[in-house]
N, C-alpha and C positions, 0 to 999 in steps of 0.2 A: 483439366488444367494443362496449359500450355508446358514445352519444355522447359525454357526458360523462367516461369514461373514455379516450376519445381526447382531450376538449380538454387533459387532466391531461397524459398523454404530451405531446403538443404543447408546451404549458407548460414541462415538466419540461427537455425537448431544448432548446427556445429558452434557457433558464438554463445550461444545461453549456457553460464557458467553452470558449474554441478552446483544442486542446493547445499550438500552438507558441506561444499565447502565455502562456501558465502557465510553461511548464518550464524557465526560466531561474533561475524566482524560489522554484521549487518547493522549500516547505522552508527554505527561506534566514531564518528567523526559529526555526528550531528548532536552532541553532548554539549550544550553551549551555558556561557556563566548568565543565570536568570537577575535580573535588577531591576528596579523599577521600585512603587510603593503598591500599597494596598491590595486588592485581589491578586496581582502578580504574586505577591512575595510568597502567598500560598502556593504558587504552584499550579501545575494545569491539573485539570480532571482525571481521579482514575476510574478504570471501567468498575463497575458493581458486580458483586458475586454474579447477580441474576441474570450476566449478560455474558458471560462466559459460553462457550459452544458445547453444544451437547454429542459428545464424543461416539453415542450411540446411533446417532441420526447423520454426522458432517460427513461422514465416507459415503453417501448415496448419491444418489441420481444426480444430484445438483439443481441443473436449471429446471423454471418450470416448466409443465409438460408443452411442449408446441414450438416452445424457444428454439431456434432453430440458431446453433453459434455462426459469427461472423468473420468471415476472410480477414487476412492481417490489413492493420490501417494504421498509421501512425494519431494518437489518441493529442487535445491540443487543449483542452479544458476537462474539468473535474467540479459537480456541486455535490453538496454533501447540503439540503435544505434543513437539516436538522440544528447544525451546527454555525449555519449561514454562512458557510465553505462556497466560492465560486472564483474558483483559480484557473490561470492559465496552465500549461503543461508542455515538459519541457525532456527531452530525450536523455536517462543518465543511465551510463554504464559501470565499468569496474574501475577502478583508478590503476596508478601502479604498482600500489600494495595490495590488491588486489580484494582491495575493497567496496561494496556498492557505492557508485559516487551520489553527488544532493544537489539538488538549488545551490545557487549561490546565496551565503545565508544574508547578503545585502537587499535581498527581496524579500519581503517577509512572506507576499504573497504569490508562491510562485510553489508548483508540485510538479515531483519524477516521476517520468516513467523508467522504471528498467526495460533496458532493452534487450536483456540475457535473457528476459522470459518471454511469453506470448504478448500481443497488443490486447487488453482490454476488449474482451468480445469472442474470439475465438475461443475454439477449444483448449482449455486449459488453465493452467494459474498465472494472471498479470499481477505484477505488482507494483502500487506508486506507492512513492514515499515524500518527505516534506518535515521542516524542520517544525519542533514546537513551540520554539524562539527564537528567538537572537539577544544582544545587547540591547537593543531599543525597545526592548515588550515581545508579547506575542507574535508568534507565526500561524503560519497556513490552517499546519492539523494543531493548533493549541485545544483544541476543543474535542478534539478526537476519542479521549477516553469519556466523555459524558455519551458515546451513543449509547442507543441501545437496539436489541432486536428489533425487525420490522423496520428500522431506517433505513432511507434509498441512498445512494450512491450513483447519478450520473454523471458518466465517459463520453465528451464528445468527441468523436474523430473524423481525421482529414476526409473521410468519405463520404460526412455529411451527415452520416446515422450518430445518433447519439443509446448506449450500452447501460441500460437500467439496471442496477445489482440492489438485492437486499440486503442487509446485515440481519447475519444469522449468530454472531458470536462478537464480542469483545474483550481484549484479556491482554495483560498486561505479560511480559516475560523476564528475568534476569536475562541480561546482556552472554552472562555463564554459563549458560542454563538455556539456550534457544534452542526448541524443539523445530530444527529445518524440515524434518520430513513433514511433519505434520501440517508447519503452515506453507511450505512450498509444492507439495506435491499433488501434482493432477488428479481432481476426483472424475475427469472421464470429461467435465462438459467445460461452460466458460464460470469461470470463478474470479475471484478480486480478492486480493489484499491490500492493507491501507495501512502503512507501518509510520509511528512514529517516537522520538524517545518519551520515556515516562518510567514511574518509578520512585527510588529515594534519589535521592540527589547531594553533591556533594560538591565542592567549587575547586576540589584536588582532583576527582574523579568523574567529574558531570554526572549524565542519569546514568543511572545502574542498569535500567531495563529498556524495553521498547514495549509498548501498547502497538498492539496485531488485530484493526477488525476484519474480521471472513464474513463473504458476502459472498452472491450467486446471482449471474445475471438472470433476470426474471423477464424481462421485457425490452424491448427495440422501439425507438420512437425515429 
């Protein structure tokens, strides 16, 4: 790695915010009033007990074996073929409250990247995020708590490669109650999270939680 390609890295690390102190606040701006009639009024998807991460297994090795992570690239689409997710992607950082920023929620279809974590592909925890409505219906991750294990997650990025993750976990959080280390911290290889709100809901308070799937890149196409 050239110098200057190290002072970038360097640079890049000193900018990614500390997890515990994001994760409280994480999302708490994408609480929006749901309206609409009939399946809206339910509410989006929440994950099933059975899709929750197995706490025994999620701290290993990560990717599969061979997976070899990939240099930082800025990430420009997201499909989620489960959920018939294929959005563009969009660079969001901390605001000035010092919270993870979002889409603007006028595109229903539109997902972030943070850019205080790694790019989607390399070594580490990336994480996009994406509202689950608006005023008008549905957004991007509305469908986000119906995965379940074995569903794919492709990242494509500015470099041309597209970053295969599987979902290994699904699971809902109190907004109170967000365990940062667990779903932000590096299990050693290239990992993903896919954050969006979910929960009870309340039109004084929006959603109460956020739905967190964990996945691990598996494959490079």
């Amino acid at each position: 790695m050239y110098a200057s390609e190290l002072a970038e890295e360097e640079e890049r690390t000193r900018k990614r915010a500390p997890w515990g102190v994001i994760a409280l606040v994480l999302l708490t701006g994408l609480a929006l009033i749901r309206n609409g009639s009939g399946e809206f009024d339910a509410g989006p998807p929440q994950p099933a007990s059975a899709a929750a991460s197995d706490t025994r297994v999620e701290g290993g090795d990560g990717a599969a074996a061979g997976v070899t992570p990939l240099p930082y690239s800025v990430p420009d689409r997201v499909g989620i073929p489960a959920i018939q997710v294929d959005a563009p992607m969009m660079p969001v950082g901390l605001d000035a409250d010092g919270w993870v920023g979002a889409p603007p929620p006028e595109d229903p279809n539109l997902a972030g990247w943070f850019t205080g974590a790694v790019s989607p592909g390399e070594k580490g925890t990336a994480v996009v995020v994406g509202h689950v409505d608006n005023q008008q219906g549905p957004a991007v991750f509305y469908g986000l708590g119906a995965l379940k294990k074995g569903n794919k997650v492709d990242v494509h990025r500015q470099d041309g490669k597209t970053a295969v993750f599987e979902i290994y976990g699904i699971e809902v959080f109190e907004k109170d109650d967000f365990p940062g280390d667990r779903v932000y911290a590096s299990k050693g290889s290239p990992e993903l999270r896919v954050i969006t709100c979910g929960g009870g809901f309340s039109k004084q308070n929006g959603y109460e939680g956020n739905v967190v799937a964990f996945a691990r890149m598996t494959g490079i196409r």
